[in-house]
C-alpha positions as MATLAB code, in Angstrom:
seq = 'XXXXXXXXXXXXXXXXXXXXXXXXXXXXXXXXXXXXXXXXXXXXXXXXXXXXXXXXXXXXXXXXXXXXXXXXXXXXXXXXXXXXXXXXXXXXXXXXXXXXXXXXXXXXXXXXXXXXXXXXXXXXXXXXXXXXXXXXXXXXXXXXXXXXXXXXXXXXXXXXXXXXXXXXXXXXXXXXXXXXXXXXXXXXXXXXXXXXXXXXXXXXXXXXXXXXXXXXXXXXXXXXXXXXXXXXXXXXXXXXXXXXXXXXXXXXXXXX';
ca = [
      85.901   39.717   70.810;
      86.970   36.061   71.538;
      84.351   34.585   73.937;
      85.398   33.535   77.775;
      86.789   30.127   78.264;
      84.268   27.602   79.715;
      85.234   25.951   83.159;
      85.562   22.463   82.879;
      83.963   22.193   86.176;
      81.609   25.400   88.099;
      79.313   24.931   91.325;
      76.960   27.464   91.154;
      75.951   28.080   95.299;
      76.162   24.258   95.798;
      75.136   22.942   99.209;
      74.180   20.140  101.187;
      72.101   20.204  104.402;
      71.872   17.190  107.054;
      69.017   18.305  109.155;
      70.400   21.636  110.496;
      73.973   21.244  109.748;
      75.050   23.228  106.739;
      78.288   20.109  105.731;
      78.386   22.261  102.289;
      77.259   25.787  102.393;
      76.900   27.758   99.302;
      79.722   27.281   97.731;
      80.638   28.942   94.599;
      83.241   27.676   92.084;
      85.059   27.857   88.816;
      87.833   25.436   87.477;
      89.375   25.868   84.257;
      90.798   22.906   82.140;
      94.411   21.907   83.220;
      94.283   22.914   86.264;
      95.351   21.561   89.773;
      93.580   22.885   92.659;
      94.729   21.499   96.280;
      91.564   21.653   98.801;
      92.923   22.004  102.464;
      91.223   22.786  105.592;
      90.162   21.198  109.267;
      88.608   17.617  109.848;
      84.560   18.166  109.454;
      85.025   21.609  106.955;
      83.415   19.549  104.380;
      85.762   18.822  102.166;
      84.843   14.589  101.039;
      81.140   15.956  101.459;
      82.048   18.317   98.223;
      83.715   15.894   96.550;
      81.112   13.510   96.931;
      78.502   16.145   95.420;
      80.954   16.728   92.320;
      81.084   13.331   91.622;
      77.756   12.330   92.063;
      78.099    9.822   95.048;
      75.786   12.512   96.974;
      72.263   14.471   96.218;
      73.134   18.304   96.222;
      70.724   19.733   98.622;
      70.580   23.502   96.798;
      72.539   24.665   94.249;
      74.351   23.036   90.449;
      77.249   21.710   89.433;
      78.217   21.582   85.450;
      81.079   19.773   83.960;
      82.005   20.956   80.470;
      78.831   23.830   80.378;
      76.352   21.096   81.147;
      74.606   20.556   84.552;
      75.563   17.088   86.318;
      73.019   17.387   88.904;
      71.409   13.879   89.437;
      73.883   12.362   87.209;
      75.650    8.818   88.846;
      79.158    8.203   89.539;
      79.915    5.801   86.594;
      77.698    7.881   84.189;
      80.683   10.991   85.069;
      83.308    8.017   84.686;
      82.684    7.600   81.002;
      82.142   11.382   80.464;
      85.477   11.555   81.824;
      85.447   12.390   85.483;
      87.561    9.569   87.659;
      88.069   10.193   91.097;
      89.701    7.775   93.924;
      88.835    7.888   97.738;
      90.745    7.558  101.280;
      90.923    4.135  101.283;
      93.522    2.195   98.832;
      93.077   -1.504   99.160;
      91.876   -1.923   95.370;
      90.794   -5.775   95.158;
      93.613   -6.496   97.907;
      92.330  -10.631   96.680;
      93.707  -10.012   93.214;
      97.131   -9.424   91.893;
      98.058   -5.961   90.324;
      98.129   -6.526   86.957;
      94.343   -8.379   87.660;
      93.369   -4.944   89.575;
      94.327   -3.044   86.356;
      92.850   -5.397   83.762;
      89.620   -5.060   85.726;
      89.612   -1.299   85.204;
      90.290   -1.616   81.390;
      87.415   -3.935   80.777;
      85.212   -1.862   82.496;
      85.511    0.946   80.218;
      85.961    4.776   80.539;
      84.297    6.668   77.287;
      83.009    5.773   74.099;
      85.071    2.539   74.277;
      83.483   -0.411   76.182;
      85.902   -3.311   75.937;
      83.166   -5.778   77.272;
      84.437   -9.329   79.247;
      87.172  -10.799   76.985;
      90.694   -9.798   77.781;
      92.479   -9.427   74.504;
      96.430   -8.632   74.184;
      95.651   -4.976   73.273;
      94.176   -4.930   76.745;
      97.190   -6.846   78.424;
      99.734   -4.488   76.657;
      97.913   -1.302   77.758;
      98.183   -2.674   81.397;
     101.829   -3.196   81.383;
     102.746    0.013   79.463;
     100.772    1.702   82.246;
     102.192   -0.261   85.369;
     105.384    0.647   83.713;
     104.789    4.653   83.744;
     104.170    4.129   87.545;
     106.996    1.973   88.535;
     104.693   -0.895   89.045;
     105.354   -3.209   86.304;
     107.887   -5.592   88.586;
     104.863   -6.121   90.725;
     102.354   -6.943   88.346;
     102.296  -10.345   89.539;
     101.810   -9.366   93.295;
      98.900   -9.602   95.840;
      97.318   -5.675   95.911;
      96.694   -6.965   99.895;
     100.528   -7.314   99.870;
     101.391   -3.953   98.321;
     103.527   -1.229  100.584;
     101.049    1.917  101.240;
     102.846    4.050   98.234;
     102.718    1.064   95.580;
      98.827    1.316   96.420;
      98.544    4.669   95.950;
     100.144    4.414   92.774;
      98.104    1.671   91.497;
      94.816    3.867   92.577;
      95.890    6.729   90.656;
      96.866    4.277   87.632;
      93.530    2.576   87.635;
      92.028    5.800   87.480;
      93.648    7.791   84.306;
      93.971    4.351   82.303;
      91.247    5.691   80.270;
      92.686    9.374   80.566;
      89.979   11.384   82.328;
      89.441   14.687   81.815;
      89.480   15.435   85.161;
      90.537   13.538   87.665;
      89.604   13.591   91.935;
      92.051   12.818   94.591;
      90.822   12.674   98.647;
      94.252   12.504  100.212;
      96.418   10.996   98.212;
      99.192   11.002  100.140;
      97.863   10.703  103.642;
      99.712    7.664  105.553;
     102.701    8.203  103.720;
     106.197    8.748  105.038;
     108.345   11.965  103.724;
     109.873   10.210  101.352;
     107.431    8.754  100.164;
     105.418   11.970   99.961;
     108.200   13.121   98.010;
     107.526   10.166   95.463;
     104.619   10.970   94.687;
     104.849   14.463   94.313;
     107.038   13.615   91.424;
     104.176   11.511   89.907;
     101.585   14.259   90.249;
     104.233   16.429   88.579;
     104.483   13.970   85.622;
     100.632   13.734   85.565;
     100.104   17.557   85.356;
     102.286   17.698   82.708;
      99.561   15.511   80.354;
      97.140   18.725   80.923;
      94.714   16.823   83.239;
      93.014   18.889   85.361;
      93.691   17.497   88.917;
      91.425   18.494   91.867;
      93.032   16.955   95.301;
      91.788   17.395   98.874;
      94.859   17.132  101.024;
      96.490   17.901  105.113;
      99.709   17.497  104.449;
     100.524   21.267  103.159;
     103.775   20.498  101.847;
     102.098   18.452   98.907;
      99.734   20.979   98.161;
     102.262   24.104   97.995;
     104.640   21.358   96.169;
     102.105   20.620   93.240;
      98.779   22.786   93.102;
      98.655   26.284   91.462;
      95.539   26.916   93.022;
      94.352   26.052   96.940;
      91.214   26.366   98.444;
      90.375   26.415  102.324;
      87.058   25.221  103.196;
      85.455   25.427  107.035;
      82.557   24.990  108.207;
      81.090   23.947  104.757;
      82.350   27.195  103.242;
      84.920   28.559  101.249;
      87.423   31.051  103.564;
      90.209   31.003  100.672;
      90.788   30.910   97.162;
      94.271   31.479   95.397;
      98.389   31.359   95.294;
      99.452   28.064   97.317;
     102.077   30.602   98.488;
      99.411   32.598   99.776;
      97.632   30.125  102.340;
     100.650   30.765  105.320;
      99.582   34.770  105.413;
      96.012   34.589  105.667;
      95.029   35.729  108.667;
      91.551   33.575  108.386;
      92.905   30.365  107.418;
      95.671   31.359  110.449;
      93.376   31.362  112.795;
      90.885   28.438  111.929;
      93.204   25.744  110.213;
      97.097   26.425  110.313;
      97.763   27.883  113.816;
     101.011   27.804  114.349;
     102.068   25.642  111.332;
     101.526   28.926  109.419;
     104.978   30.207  110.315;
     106.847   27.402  109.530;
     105.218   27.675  106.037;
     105.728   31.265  105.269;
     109.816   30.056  106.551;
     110.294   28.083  103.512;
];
């Protein structure tokens, strides 16, 4: 009998208290290698809070986290960068002071695994910049302020500083929030082309028609707890997430 495959990342009744408010409550989870899970739900459900606690930014008040079988409880952020867990925030100014292709050479030298470049930029470095500003349409601008960037170029350039050194898994809090349809549309092709390396991708995300677009999993959190868990295509016809998140929206999701 083959033995069960091991999530690449499992909370294990993972919460964290502030005083008497429960922001994560118990929650219990299991991700398996290549996937991409879209995390939806109200403002204040707790969604950044859990993301913080996977990636080590915040203490866990109760509960354990493993990534690849092992517990990560009380490791720090950059210590899960070099075991292979990158993860980008809200915000997308990068170093808005510094041109792109400086934003990008500042991510190489600072490592992400067993490699640690150190200081000196060397061409292998340079090359690896451009051949990844390239993948992400970015290469004309290489020579451009970050500060100067349209909203989607920064996006891009967050998500490219973030797999240079291919993560195993990578952490995205609303990637495309701020971002016009089209643009939405833009970079729902790039998430496409990422899954497609066999990343696993965990997003959280409001704007439903990029989640249903590109996860195969969702989750609805509120109130610091999990109140769904399955099909994208699902999430429209629950009466739950109907009647805490969605409202009305619901219908015009279950029309398409």
């Amino acid at each position: 009998m083959n033995s069960p495959v091991e999530s690449i990342l499992e909370c294990r009744g993972v919460s964290r208290h502030y005083g008497a408010l429960a922001a994560v409550d118990g929650i219990d989870l299991a991700i398996s290698a290549g996937e991409t899970v879209g995390i939806g739900g109200p403002n204040g459900a707790g969604k950044t809070t859990f993301f913080d606690l996977i990636s080590g930014l915040t203490a866990v008040s109760g509960g354990q986290i493993l990534y690849n079988g092992k517990t990560i409880t009380g490791v720090s952020p950059h210590q899960l960068f070099h075991q292979g867990m990158a993860r980008t925030f809200q915000v997308t100014d990068g170093f808005g002071s510094l041109t792109v292709m400086q934003n990008m050479l500042a991510s190489i030298i600072n490592g992400g695994g067993a490699e640690r470049p150190g200081l000196f930029i060397t061409r292998k470095h340079r090359d690896l910049a451009c051949a990844v500003l390239a993948d992400y349409g970015l290469l004309n601008s290489a020579d451009d302020l970050v500060s100067d960037l349209p909203a989607l170029d920064r996006k891009k350039l967050m998500v490219a500083t973030a797999v240079v050194h291919k993560p195993q898994i990578l952490l995205l809090d609303e990637p495309v929030g701020g971002l016009a349809p089209s643009e939405v549309d833009a970079f729902i092709e790039l998430i496409l082309g990422l899954r497609k390396t066999g990343i696993t991708i965990v997003f959280i995300e409001h704007v439903m028609r990029f989640l249903l677009a590109v996860a195969d999993r969702a989750l609805i959190m509120h109130q610091g707890k999990l109140i769904y868990d399955g099909a994208p295509k699902g999430i429209a016809a629950d009466e739950t997430v109907k009647s805490v998140y969605l409202g009305s929206a619901a219908d015009a999701m279950g029309a398409h």
